[in-house]
N, C-alpha and C positions, 0 to 999 in steps of 0.2 A: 494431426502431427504438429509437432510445437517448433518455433525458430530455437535458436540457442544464443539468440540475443537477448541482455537483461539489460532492466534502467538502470540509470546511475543517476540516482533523484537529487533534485538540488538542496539538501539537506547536508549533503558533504561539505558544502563552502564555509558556511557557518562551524559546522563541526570541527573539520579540521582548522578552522582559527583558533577555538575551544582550545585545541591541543597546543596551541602554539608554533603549526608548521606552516611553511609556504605550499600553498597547491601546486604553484606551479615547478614546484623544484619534485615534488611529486610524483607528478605527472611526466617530468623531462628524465626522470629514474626508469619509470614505466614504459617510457616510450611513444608516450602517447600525446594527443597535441596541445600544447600547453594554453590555449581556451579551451579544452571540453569541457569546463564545469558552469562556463558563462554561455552555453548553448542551450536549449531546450530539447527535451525528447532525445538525449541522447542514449544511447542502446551499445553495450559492449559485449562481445565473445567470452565466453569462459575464460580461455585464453588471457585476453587483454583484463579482462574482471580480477583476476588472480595477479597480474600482475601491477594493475594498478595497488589492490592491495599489497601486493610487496613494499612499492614503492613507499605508503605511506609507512612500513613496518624498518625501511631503510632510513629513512628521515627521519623518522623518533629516533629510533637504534637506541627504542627501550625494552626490553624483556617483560615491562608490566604495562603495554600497549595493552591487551585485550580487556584491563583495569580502567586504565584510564579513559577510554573509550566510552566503558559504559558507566563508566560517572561523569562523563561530559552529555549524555544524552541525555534530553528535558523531552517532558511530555507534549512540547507543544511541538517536537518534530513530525510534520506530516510526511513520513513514507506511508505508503499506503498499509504495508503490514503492521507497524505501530500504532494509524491512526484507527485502523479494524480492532486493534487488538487490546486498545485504551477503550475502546466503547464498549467494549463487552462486558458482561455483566461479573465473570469470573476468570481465573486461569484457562479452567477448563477449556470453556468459548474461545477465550484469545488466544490459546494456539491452535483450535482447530483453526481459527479463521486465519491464521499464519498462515497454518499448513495450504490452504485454498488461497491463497494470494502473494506466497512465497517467491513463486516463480517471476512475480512483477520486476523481481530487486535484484536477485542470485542465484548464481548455476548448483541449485540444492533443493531438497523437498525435505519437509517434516515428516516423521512416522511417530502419530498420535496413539498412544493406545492406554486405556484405561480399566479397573477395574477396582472393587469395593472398594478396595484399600489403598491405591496408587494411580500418579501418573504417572506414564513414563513418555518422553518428548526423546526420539533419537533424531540425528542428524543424518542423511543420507546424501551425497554427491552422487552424480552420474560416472558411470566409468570412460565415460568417452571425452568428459570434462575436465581430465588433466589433475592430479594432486592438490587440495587445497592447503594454503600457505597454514602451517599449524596456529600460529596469529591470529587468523580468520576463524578455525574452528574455537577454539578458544574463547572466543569472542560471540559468538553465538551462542553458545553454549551459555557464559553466564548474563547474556542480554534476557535473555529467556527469566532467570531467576532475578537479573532487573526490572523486567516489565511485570514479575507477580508483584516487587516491593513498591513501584510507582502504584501499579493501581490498586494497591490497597493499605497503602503508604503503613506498612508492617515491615518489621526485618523478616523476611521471608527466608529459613533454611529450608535445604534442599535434603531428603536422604543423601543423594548421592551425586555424584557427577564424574563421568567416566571417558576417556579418550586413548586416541594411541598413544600419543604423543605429550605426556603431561607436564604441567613447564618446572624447569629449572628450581625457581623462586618458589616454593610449594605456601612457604610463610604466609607471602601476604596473599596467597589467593584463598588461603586457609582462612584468613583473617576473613577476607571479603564474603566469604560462602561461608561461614562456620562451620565447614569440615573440609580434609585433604581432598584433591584430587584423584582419583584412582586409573591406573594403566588398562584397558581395558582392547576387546578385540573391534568394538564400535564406539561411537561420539553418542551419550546419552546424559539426560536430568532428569531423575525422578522424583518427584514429590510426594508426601501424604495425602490422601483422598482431599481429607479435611482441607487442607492450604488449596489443594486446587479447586474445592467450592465457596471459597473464602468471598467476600463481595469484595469486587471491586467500587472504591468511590467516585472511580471516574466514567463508572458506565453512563451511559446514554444515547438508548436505544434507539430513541429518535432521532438524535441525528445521526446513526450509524444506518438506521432505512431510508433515512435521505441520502446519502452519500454510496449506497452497497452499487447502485447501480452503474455508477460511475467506473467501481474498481473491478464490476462484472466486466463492461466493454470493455478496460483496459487489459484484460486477462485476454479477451478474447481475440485483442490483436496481435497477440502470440500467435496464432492459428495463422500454416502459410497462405490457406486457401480467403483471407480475410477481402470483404470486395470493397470497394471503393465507397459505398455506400453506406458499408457499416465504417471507415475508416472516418469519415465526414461526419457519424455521425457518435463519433466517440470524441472527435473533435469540438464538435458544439456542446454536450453535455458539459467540457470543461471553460468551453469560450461564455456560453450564455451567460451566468452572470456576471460578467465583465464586459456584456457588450460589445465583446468584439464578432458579429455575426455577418458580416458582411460577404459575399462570395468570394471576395475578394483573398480578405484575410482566411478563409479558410483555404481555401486554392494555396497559398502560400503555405499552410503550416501543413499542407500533406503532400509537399515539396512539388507543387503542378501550376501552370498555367489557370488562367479564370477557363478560357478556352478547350485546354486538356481535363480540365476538370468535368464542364461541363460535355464533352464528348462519352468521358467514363461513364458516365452517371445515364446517359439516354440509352450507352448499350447495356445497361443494367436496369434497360425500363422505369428510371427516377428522373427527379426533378429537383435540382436545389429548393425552393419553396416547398415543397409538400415535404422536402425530407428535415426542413425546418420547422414548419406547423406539426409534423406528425411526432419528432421531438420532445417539443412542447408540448404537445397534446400529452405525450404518455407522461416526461416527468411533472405536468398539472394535477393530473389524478394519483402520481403516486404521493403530492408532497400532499395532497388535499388526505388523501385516506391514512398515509402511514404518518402524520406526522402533526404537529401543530401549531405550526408554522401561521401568522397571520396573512391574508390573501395580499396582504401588499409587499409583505416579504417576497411571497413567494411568485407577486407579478415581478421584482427583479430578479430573482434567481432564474427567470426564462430571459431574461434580455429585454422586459419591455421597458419604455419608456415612464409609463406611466400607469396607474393600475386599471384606469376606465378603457384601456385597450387589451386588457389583458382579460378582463369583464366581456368585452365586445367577443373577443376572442374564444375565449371559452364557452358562451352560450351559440358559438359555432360551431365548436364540436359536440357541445351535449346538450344544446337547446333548454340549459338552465345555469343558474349562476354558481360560482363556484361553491358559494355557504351551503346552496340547496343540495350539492353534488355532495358534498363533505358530510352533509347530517344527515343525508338518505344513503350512502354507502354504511358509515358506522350504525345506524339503524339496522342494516340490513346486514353486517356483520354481528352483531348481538343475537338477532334473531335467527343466526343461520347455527344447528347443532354442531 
């Protein structure tokens, strides 16, 4: 069972300067506390998500918001659904990977479906989620046909593009999409087969196996049943390469005592240290096998100091060095049918 809490990534601060708005007049529209965008981990209700977007659509109080928006977004925004969906190899990929890590950002899911000749990407809200602001769909709708023209830096048309609610301005969104809008009974974008197997040039599959793992745990602390353990340790995956690994600092970013923290963690049969090493351990072997990363790269993307400890380290878990671990896995992936 899923909370109904989504992020609100710090990608907005930047963004909406982009636009030219104050966050914080924004935010005082919405109702909401005028620092949450200088907080970390913040997490908003449907409810409040809708209405924060209101806010930002009161503060333009422009009708071609859903525009300019997505000509303010650059590919170097890391949401996690953009940064999934820029490594992928095609359209195709980048919105299933949407649709599987949608849930990170907003109260919606993707419904992917495909066949010889088309894509078609519909927008689906929960009914228990409240009306979304027509703005917001709007706006999805053509980030979708912006993210096929960033990664594959083509003017990408759409066959079609469908909604309840189609705006006002038909012109310039006509301009934008090379075709009208159409009134439809659901929110949809379909494409020709071909555009959606088109390559992307910004794939990079490597660094997206390096990173999947990260946007697995954070998906999976949507789940209400999530334990204390995986919380800590979806928190080091983002703290390790920046060194902040201390019990300390993590105790604080999962809003607990050094003390309460470690109480949690003994009645869950753990131990800060081993849920530390065992971390490490796994993402060593994932950046060793999936990835190409140099072994001194990837002794700081664990938090170490230095790489002759991360050497020490690792011939502890597998009683050989990291090169040996590296050239006898792909060894033995070549050789497996």
């Amino acid at each position: 069972m899923h909370s109904t809490t989504y992020a609100l990534d710090s990608t907005w601060r930047p963004l909406l300067k982009d636009l030219g708005i104050s966050s914080v007049n924004v935010l005082r529209r919405a109702g909401l506390a005028e620092d949450l965008l200088n907080r970390s981990g913040v997490r908003l209700e449907a409810a409040d998500f809708h209405r924060f977007w209101e806010g930002i659509d009161a503060e333009l109080a422009d009708p071609l918001l859903p525009l300019n928006l997505c000509r303010a977004v650059r590919s170097e925004s890391f949401s996690p659904p953009i940064f999934a969906a820029l490594c992928s190899p095609n359209l195709l990929v980048a919105v299933q990977r949407i649709a599987r890590f949608k849930a990170l950002v907003a109260p919606m899911r993707l419904d992917v479906r495909e066949d010889a000749h088309q894509l078609t990407v519909g927008l689906v809200w929960p009914e228990n989620g409240g009306r979304p602001p027509t703005s917001l769909v709007l706006t999805e709708l053509l980030f979708i046909v912006t993210l096929a023209r960033i990664g594959t830096r083509e003017r990408i048309q759409p066959q079609s593009v469908t909604t309840t609610a189609p705006p006002t301005d038909q012109d310039a969104y006509a301009d934008f999409l090379g075709i009208r809008i159409q009134k439809g009974k659901r929110h949809s974008v379909v494409f020709s087969r071909s555009d959606a197997d088109r390559s992307f040039l910004t794939s990079n599959e490597g660094l997206w196996s390096a990173f999947e793992p990260e946007l697995r745990t954070r998906l999976a602390q949507l789940d209400a049943s999530v334990t204390v353990g995986q919380r800590v340790r979806s928190v080091l995956l983002e703290a390790l390469p920046g060194g902040g690994i201390e019990m300390e600092d993590v105790a604080r970013r999962v809003g607990m005592s050094r003390r309460t923290l470690q109480r949690h963690l003994e009645s869950e049969g753990l131990t800060y240290t081993d849920l530390l090493q065992s971390t490490r351990h796994a993402l060593a072997e994932h950046y060793l096998v999936k990835t190409d990363l140099p072994v001194a790269e990837i002794s700081f993307l664990l938090g170490f100091e230095e790489p002759n400890s991360f050497f020490r380290a690792f011939r502890g878990w597998c009683s050989q060095s990291p090169e040996r671990f590296r050239e006898a896995s792909r060894s033995h992936v070549k050789l497996t049918p």
